[in-house]
C-alpha positions as CSV (number, residue, x, y, z in Angstrom):
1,X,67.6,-28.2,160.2
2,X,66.2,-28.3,156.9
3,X,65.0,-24.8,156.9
4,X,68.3,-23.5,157.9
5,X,70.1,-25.3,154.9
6,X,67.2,-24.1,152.9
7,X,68.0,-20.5,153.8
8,X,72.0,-20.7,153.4
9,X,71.1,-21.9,150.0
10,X,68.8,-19.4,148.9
11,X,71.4,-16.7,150.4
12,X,73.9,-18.2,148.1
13,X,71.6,-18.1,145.0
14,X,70.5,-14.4,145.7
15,X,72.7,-12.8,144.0
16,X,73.5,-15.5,141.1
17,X,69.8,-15.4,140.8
18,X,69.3,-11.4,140.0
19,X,71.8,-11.8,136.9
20,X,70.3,-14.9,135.5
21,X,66.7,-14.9,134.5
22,X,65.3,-15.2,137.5
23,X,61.9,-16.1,136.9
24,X,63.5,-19.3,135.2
25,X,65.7,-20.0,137.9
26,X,62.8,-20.0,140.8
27,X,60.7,-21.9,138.3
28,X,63.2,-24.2,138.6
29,X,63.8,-24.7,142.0
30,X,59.7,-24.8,143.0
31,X,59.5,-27.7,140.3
32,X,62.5,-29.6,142.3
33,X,61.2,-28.9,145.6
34,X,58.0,-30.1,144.6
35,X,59.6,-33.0,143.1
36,X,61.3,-34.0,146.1
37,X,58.6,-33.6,148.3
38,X,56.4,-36.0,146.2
39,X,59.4,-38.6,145.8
């Protein structure tokens, strides 16, 4: 279930993520996935 959300997400954030910097923007969401997995 998790993985699916996780997908949907990342489909949204595609294309938002090729006109921001995306580098940033993945940074980002590693550095709050990690963050959540630790919490």
């Amino acid at each position: 279930m998790h993985k699916v959300v996780s997908s949907q997400v990342t489909a949204l954030l595609l294309p938002v993520t090729t006109k921001l910097t995306s580098h940033e923007l993945i940074f980002a969401l590693l550095k709050s996935m990690i963050a959540k997995n630790n919490a």
